[in-house]
MARDREN-207056 format. One record per residue (C-alpha): x, y negated, z negated; residue in three letters; residue number from 1. Coordinates in nm, 2 decimals, padded with zeros to 4 digits. Layout:
BEGIN
{{X,Y,Z},ALA,NUM}
...
***
This chain:
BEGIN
{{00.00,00.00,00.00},UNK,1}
{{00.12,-00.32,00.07},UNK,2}
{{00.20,-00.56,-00.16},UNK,3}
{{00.06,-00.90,-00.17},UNK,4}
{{00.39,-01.10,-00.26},UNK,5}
{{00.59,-00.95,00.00},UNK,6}
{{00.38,-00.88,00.37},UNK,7}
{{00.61,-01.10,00.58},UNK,8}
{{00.27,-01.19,00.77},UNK,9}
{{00.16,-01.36,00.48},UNK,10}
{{00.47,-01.54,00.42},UNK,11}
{{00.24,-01.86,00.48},UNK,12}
{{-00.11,-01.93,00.43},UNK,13}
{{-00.23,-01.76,00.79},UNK,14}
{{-00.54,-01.91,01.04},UNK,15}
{{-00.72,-01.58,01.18},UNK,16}
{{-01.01,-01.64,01.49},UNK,17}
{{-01.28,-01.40,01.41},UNK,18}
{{-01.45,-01.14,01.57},UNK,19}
{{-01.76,-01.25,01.68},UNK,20}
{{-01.99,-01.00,01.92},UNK,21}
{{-02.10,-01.09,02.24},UNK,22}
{{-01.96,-01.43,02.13},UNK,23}
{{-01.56,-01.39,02.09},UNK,24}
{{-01.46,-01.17,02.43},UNK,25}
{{-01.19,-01.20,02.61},UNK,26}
{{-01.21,-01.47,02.79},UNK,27}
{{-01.33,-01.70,02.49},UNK,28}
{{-01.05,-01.57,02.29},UNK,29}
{{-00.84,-01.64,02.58},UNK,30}
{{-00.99,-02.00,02.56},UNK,31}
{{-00.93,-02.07,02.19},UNK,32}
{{-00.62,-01.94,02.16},UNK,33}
{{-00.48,-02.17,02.41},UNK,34}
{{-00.63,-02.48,02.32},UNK,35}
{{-00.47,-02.38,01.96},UNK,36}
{{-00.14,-02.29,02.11},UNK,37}
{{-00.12,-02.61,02.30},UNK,38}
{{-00.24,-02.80,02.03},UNK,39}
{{00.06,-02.70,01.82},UNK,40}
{{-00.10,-02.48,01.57},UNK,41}
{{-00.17,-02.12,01.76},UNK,42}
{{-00.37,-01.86,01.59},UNK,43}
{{-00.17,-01.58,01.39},UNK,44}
{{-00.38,-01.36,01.49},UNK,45}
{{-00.77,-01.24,01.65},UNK,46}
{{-00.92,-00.95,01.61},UNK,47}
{{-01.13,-00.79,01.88},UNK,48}
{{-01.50,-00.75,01.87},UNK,49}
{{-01.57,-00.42,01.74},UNK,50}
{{-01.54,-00.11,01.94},UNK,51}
{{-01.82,00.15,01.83},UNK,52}
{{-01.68,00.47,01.79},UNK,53}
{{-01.94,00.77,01.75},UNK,54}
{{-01.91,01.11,01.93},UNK,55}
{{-01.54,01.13,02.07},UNK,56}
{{-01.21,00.98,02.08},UNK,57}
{{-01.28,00.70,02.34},UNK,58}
{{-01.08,00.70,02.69},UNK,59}
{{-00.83,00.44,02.75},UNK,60}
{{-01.08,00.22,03.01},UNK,61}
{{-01.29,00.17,02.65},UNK,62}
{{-01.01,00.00,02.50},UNK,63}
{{-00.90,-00.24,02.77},UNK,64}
{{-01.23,-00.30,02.86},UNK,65}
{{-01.31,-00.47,02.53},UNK,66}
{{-00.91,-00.53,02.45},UNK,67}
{{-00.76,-00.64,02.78},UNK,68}
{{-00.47,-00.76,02.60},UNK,69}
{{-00.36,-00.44,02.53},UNK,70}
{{-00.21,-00.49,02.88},UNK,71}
{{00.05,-00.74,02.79},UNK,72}
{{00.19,-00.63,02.47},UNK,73}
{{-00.18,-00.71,02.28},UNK,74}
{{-00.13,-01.08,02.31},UNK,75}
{{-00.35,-01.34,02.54},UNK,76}
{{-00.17,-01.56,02.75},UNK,77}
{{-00.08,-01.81,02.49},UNK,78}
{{00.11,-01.53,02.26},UNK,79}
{{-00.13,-01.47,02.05},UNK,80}
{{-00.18,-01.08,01.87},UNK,81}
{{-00.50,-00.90,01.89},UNK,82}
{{-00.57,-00.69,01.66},UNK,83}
{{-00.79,-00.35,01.74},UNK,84}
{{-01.10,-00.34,01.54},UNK,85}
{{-01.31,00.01,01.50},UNK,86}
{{-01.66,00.02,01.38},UNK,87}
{{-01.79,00.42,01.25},UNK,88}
{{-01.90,00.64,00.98},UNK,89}
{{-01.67,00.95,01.04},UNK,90}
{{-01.36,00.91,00.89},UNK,91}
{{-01.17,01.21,01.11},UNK,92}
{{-01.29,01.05,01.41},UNK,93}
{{-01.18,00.74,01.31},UNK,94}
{{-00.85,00.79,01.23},UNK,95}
{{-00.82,00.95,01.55},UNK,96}
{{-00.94,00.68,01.81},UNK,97}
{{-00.71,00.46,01.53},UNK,98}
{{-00.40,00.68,01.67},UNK,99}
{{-00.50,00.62,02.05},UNK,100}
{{-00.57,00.23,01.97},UNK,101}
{{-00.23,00.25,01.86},UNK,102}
{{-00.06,00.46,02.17},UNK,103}
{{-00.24,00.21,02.35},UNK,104}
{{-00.04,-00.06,02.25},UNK,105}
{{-00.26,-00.20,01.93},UNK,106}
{{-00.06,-00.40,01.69},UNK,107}
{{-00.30,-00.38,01.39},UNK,108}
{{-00.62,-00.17,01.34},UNK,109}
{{-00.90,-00.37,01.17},UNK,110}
{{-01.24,-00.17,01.00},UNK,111}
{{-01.57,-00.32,01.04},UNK,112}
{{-01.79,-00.30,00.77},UNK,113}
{{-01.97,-00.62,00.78},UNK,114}
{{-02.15,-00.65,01.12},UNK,115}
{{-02.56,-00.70,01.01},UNK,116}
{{-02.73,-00.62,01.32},UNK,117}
{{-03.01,-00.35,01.30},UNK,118}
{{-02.93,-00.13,01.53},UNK,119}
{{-02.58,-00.07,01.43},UNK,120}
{{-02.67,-00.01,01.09},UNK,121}
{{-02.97,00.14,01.16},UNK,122}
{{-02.66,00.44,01.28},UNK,123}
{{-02.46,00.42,00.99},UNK,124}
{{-02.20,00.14,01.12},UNK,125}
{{-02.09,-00.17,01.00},UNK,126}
{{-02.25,-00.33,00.66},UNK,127}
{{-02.46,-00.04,00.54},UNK,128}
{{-02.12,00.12,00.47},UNK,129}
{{-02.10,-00.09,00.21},UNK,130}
{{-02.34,00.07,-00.02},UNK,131}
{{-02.10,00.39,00.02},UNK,132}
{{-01.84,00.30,-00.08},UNK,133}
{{-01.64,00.63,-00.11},UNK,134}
{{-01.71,00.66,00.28},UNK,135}
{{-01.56,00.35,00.30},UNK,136}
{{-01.28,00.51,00.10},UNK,137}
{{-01.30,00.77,00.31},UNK,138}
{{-01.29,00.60,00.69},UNK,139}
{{-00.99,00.34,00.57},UNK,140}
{{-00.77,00.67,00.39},UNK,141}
{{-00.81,00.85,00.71},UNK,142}
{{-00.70,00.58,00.95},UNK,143}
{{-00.39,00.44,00.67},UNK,144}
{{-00.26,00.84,00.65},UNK,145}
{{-00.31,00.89,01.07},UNK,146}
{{-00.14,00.59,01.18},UNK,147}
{{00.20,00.51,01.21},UNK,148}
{{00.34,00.33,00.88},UNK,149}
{{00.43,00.05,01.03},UNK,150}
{{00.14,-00.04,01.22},UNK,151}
{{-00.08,-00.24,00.94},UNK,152}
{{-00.46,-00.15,00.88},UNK,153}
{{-00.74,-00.37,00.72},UNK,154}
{{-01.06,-00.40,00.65},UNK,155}
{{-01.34,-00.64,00.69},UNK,156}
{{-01.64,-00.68,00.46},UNK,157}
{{-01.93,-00.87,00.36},UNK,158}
{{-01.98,-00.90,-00.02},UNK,159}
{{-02.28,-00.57,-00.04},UNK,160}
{{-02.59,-00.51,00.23},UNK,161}
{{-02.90,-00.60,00.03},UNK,162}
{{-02.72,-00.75,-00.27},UNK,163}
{{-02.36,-00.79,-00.47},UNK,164}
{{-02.46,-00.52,-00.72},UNK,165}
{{-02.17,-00.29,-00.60},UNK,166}
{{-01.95,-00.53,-00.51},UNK,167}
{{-01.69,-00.32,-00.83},UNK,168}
{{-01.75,-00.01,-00.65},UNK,169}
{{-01.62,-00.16,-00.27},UNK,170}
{{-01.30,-00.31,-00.48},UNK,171}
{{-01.21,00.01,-00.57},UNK,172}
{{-01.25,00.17,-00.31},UNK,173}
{{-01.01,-00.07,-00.13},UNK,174}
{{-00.81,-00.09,-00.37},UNK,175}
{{-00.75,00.31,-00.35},UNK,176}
{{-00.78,00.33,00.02},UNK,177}
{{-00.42,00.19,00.16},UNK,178}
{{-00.54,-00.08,00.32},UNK,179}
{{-00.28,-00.37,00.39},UNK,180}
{{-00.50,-00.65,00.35},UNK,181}
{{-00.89,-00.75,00.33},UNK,182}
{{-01.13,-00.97,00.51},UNK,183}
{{-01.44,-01.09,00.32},UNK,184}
{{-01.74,-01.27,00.51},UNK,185}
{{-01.86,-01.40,00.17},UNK,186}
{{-02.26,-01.37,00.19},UNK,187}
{{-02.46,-01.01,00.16},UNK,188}
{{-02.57,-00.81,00.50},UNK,189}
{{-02.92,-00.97,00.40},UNK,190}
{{-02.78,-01.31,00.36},UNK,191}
{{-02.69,-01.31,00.71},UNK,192}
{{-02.52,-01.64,00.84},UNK,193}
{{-02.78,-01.85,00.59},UNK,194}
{{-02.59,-02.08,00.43},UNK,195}
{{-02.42,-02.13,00.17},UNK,196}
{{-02.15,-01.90,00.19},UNK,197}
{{-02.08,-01.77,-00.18},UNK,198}
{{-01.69,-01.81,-00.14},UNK,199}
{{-01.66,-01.80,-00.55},UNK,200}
{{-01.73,-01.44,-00.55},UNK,201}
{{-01.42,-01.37,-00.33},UNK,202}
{{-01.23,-01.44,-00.66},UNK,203}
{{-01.30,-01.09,-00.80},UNK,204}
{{-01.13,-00.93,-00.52},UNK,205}
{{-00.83,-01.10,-00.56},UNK,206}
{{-00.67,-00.88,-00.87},UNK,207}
{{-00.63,-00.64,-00.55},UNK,208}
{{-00.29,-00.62,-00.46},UNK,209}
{{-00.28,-00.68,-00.10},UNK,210}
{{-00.35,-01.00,00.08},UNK,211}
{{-00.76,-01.14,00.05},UNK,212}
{{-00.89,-01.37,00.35},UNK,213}
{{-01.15,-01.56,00.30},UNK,214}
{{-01.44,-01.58,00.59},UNK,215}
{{-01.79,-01.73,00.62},UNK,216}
{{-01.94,-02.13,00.65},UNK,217}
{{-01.62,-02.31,00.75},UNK,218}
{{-01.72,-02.58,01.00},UNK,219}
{{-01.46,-02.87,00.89},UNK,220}
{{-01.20,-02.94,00.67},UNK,221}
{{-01.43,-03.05,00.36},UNK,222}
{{-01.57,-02.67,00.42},UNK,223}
{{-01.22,-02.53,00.43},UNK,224}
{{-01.09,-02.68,00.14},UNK,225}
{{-01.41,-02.60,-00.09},UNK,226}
{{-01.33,-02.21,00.04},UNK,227}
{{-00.98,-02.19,-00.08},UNK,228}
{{-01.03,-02.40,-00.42},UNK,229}
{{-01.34,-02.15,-00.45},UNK,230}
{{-01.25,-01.82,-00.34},UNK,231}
{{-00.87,-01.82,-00.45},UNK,232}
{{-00.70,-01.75,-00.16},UNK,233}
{{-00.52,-01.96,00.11},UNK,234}
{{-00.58,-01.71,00.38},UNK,235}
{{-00.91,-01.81,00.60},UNK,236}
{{-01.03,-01.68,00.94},UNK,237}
{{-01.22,-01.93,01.10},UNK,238}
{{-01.57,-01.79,01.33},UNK,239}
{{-01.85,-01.99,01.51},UNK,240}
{{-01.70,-02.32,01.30},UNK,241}
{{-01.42,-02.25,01.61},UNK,242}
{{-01.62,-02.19,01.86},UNK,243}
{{-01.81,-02.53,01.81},UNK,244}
{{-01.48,-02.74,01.75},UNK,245}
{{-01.17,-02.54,01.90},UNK,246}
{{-00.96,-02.78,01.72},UNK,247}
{{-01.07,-02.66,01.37},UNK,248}
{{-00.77,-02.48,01.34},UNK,249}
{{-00.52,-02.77,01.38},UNK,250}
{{-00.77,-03.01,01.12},UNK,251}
{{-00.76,-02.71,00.89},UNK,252}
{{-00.36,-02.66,00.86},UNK,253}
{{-00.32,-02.97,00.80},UNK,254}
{{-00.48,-02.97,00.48},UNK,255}
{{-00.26,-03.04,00.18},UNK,256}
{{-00.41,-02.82,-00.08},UNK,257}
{{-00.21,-03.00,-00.34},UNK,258}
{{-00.28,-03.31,-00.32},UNK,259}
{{-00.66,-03.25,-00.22},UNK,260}
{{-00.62,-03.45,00.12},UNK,261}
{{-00.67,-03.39,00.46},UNK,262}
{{-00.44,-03.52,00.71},UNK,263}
{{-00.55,-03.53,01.02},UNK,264}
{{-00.30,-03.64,01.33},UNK,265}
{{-00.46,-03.48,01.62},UNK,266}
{{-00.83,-03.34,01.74},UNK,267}
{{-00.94,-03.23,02.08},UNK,268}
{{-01.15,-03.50,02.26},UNK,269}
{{-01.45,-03.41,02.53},UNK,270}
{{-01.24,-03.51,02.82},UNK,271}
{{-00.97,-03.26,02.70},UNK,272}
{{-01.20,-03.00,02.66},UNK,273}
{{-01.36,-03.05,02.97},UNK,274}
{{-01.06,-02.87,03.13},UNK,275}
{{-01.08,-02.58,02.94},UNK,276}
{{-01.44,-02.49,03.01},UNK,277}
{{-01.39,-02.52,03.37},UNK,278}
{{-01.15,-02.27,03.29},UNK,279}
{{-01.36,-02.11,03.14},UNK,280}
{{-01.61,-02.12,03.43},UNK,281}
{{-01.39,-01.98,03.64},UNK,282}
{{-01.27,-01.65,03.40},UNK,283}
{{-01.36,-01.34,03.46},UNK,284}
{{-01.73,-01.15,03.43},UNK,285}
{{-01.94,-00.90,03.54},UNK,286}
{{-02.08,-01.22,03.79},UNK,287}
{{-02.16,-01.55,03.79},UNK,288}
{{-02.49,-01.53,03.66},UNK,289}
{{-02.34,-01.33,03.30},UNK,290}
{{-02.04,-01.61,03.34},UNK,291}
{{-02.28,-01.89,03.35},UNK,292}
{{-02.48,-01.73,03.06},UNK,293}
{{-02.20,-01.69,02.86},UNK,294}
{{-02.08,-02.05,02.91},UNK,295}
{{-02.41,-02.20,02.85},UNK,296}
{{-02.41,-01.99,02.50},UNK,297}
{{-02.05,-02.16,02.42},UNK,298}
{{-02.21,-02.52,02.54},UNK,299}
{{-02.49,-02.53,02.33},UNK,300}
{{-02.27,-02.48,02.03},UNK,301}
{{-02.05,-02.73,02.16},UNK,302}
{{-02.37,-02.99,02.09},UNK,303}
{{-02.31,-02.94,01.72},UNK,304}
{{-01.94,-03.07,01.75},UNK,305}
{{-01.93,-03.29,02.05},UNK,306}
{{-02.23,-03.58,02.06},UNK,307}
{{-02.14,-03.58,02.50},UNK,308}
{{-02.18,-03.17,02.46},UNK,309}
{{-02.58,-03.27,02.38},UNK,310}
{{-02.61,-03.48,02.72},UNK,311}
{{-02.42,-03.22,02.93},UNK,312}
{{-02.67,-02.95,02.76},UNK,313}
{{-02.98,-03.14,02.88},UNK,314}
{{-02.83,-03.23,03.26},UNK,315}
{{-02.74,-02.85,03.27},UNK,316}
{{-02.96,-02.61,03.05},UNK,317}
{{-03.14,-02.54,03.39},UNK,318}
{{-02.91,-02.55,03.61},UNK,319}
{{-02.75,-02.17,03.78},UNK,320}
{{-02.52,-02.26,03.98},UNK,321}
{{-02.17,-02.29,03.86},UNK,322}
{{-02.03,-02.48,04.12},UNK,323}
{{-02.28,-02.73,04.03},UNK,324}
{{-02.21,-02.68,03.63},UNK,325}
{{-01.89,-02.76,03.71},UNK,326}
{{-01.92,-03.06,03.95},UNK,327}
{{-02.17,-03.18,03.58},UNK,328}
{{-01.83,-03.09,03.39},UNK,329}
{{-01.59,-03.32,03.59},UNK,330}
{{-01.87,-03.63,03.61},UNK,331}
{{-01.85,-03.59,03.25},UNK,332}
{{-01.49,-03.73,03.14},UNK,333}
***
């Protein structure tokens, strides 16, 4: 088990992107991570949306399907790592799809047991794990033991499914497991993404003795700073709060915790971004019509962080062509 004093990827207070599915593919991971990168501050590390693992070890076309990285050293094209995260309920199986992730190329594998939608649950994946905690046990043992030692594994978690009432029982269970680190979305599976985010009750798991990043509600740098005063730790990944200003990251690290301030020296303006979701426009998809989709999904959070996002919205919200989204796009510098 690691120890939280001396993982060298912990050496500094680390900025994760999250995995977010349907939301944080690809080519919006490709996205964030360079605007990060070229803003100075680049990601430490993503982690994949979760790969669903059920019947079989999964073939290799799985994995770089949802992990195209895995194709240049598991890094996008600004350097950043991805991380290979598994979502299941049978521990043998996966440890072994773990092992392949990791022939693959996979630099870290990551365990999902937060994801809240229905029908993942509904087949024993994601937060329901959480009120069985000894299959949690279980699943992370399997994967630590299969894997090779120096290829880290972690899990992510939500704070219980229907309430905190065994929120003991998952500590120990990670705490027993091997896992290198842990990743808590701090609201319930029935708390969904309500706010608040309950970041105090991060502070019990951090008697563990590995690494403890805190996840959930952090849209700015007031948010950000109430989460590590809160929860305890300095460690934070950062979800749809990124998604809606890519430049989180950069006002983030540049909180001094000390001295309770933020200081702020750079933030991404419209016209900067407007290059970036052309870019984005012109990534790759199944088609234009799931490319357009997906970048009208990504626009229409951009309204929450950018007051010209909300103009662009209305012009566009109709519109399928994407030569004409972009033509919008430019017009709107």
């Amino acid at each position: 088990m690691s120890n939280k004093h001396s993982n060298p990827l912990f050496s500094n207070p680390v900025r994760l992107l999250a995995p977010m599915e349907g939301l944080t593919d690809p080519l919006m991971r490709q996205i964030l991570t360079q605007i990060a990168a070229d803003l100075g501050r680049p990601y430490d590390w993503s982690v994949s949306e979760f790969i669903r693992v059920t019947q079989t070890v999964l073939p290799a076309h799985v994995f770089y399907k949802y992990v195209p990285e895995l194709h240049h050293d598991a890094k996008t094209a600004s350097g950043t790592p991805i991380h290979i995260q598994l979502l299941g309920s049978e521990a043998q199986l996966m440890a072994e799809n773990a092992v392949f992730a990791c022939e693959l190329g996979a630099p870290a594998i990551d365990i999902n047991f937060g994801c809240p939608a229905k029908t993942v649950n509904s087949h024993r994946g994601g937060s329901v794990l959480l009120d069985e905690p000894e299959v949690m046990y279980q699943i992370i043992s399997a994967v630590r033991q299969a894997v090779p030692s120096d290829i880290p594994v972690s899990a992510k978690i939500r704070l219980g499914y229907t309430d905190t009432s065994r929120m003991d029982d998952i500590r120990g269970a990670i705490d027993a497991s091997g896992a290198d680190w842990l990743t808590i979305h701090a609201r319930t599976k029935t708390q969904g993404y309500k706010p608040p985010a309950y970041w105090e009750k991060i502070q019990g798991f951090n008697s563990l003795d590995i690494p403890v990043i805190a996840n959930g509600e952090i849209w700015n740098t007031e948010q950000a700073k109430l989460c590590i005063r809160q929860s305890g730790t300095s460690h934070l990944m950062l979800g749809r709060g990124a998604v809606t200003r890519p430049d989180l990251i950069v006002q983030v690290d540049k909180i001094d915790v000390a001295n309770d301030e933020s200081l702020i020296t750079s933030t991404l303006l419209w016209s900067d971004l407007i290059t970036h979701q052309i870019r984005f426009l012109q990534g790759e998809a199944k088609n234009d019509v799931v490319l357009v989709g997906r970048y009208k999904q990504w626009l229409g959070m951009l309204t929450k962080g950018y007051m010209e996002a909300q103009s662009l919205w209305n012009e566009i919200k109709r519109q399928k062509d994407k030569a004409a989204i972009i033509a919008a796009l430019q017009a709107s510098r």
